[in-house]
N, C-alpha and C positions, 0 to 999 in steps of 0.2 A: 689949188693943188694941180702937177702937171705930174705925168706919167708918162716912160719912156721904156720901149718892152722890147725885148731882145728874144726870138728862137732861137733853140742852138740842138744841135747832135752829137754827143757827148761819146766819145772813145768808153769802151766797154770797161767795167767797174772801177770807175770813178767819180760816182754820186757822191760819195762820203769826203771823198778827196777835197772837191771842188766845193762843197759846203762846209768845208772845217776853210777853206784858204779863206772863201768870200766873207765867213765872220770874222778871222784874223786877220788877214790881209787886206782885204778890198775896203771892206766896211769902214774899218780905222781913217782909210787915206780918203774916202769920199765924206766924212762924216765935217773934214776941215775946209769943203767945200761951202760956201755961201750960196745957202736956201738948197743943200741939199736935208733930204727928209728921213729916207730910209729905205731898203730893198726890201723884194717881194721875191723873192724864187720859188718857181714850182718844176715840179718832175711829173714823167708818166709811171706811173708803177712798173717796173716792169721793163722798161723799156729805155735808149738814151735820151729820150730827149726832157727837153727844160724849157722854160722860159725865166728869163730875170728880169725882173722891172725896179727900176728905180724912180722915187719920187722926191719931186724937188716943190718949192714952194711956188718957184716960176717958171713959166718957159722959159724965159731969158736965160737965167740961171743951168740949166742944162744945156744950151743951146752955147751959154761961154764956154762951159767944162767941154763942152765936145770941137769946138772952132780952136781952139786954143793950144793943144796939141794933143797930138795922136793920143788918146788917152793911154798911160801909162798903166792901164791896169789891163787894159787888153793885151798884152803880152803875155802877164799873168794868167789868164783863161785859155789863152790860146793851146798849153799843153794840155788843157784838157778834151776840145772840141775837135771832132772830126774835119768838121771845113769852117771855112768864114761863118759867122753867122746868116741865120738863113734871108730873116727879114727884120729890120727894123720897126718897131710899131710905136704909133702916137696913139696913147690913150686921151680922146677928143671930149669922155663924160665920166670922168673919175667923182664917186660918188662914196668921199670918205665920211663917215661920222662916229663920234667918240663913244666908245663903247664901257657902258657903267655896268658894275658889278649888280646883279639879281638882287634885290630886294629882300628876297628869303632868305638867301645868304647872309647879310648882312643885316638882320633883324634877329637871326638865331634860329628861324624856324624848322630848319634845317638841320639842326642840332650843331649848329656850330656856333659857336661863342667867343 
């Protein structure tokens, strides 16, 4: 798995905005990409700023979607960020593993059935 991480600083109350476009908008169109995985976005409470990270199955893979042309989805983000992005980030020890439902849950001990 590879990870690629984006800071950004977000023009003031637009968190809601730019999380409703990236699951309609962005997600759709990177989802037709080969060995793309799925995004990660986080905010600061409180504050503009974010990070987006996307993951792909390889680096090759991110590395054509971004060689390949100006990606079309940054246009997209653009009306929401105060400047360019700040810094590009390579996630070098992505440490995913699949997460199973609790036992208790799932045995009923819990009172669910």
């Amino acid at each position: 798995m590879f990870a690629q991480s984006v800071s950004m600083r977000l023009k003031a109350n637009l968190l809601a905005e730019i999380t409703r476009t990236i699951e309609d908008e962005m997600v759709p169109l990177l989802r037709k990409r080969t060995g793309y995985r799925g995004p990660i976005t986080l905010a600061v409470p409180g504050r503009a700023e974010a990070v987006a990270i996307s993951l792909w199955e390889k680096k090759e893979y991110a590395e054509a979607y971004n060689r390949e042309t100006p990606p079309p989805l940054q246009k997209t983000v653009e009306k929401f960020i105060e400047d360019p992005p700040a810094q590009t980030y390579e996630v070098i020890n992505p440490t995913f593993h699949p997460i199973a439902a609790p036992a208790a849950v799932s045995s009923g001990v819990m009172g669910v059935r």
